[in-house]
C-alpha positions as CSV (number, residue, x, y, z in Angstrom):
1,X,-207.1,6.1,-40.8
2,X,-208.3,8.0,-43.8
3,X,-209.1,5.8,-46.9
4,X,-206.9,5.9,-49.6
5,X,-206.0,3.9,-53.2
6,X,-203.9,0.9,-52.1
7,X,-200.5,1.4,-53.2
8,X,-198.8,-1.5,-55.6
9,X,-196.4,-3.8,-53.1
10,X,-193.7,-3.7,-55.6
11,X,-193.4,0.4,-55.5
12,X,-193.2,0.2,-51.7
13,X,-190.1,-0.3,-49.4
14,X,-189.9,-2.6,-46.5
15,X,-189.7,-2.1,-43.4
16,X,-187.2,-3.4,-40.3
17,X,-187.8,-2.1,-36.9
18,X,-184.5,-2.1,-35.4
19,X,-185.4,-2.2,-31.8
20,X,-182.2,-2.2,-29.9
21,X,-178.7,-0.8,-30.3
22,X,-177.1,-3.9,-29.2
23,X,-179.0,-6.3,-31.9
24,X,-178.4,-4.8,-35.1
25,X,-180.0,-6.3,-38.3
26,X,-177.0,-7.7,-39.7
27,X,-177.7,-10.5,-41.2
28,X,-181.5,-9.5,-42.3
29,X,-180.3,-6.7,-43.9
30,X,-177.2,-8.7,-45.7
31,X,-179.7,-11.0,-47.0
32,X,-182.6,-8.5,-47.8
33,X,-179.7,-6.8,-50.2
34,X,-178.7,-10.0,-51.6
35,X,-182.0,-10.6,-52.8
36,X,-182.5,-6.8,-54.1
37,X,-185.1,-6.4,-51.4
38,X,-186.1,-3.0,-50.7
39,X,-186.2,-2.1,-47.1
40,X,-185.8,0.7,-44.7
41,X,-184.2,0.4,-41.0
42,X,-185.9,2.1,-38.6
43,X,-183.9,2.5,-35.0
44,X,-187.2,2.8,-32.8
45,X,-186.4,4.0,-29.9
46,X,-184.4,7.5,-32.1
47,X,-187.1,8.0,-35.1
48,X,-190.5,6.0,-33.2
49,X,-192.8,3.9,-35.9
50,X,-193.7,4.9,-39.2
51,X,-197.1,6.7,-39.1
52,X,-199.4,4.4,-41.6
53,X,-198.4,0.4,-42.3
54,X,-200.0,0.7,-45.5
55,X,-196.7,2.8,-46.8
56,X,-194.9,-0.2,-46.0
57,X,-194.6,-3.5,-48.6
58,X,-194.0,-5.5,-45.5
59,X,-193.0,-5.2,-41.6
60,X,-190.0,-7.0,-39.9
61,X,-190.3,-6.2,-36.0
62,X,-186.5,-7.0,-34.7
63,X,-186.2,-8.5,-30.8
64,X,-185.1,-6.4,-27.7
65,X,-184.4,-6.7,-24.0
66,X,-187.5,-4.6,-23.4
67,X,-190.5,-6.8,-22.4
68,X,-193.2,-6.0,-25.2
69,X,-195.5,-5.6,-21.6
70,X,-193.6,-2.8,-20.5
71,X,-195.1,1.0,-21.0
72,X,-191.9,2.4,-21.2
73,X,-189.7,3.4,-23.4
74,X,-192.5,5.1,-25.2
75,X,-191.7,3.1,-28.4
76,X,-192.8,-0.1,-27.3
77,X,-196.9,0.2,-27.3
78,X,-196.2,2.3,-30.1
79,X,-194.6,-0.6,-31.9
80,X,-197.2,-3.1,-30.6
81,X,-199.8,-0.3,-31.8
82,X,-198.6,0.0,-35.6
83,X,-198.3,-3.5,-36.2
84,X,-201.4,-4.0,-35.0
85,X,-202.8,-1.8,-38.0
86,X,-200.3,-3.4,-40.1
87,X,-202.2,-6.7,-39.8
88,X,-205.1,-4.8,-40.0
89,X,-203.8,-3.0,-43.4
């Protein structure tokens, strides 16, 4: 990834990775609003990962019934890929 000026946390969103239609983030995203924490949900396997971690103030990764070994659906080693640079960030 192209260097560039890190970004201040507090004028970045969060971001959930909503991995699975049938496990919604309700209860993450009740309490993230509670506590007026900025966040975006991402449905992975409709919109993919977000291109570069760094845009993000944090990461949530929600569970699924996919195996995190499996190739397929395509989202998965993209998911594994992105946080990957998000601990790297």
């Amino acid at each position: 990834m192209p260097e560039k000026p890190p970004p201040e946390p507090n004028d970045l969103p969060g971001v959930v990775l909503y991995n699975e239609d049938m496990a919604p983030p309700a209860l993450l995203d009740e309490w993230l609003r509670e506590r007026n924490m900025v966040h975006r949900t991402i449905r992975t396997w409709e919109e993919g990962v977000p291109d570069d971690p760094r845009d993000c103030a944090w990461v949530v990764a929600l569970g699924a019934s996919d195996s995190a070994t499996q190739r397929e659906p395509s989202w998965i080693p993209d998911e594994i890929a992105f946080l990957g640079r998000a601990v790297d960030a």
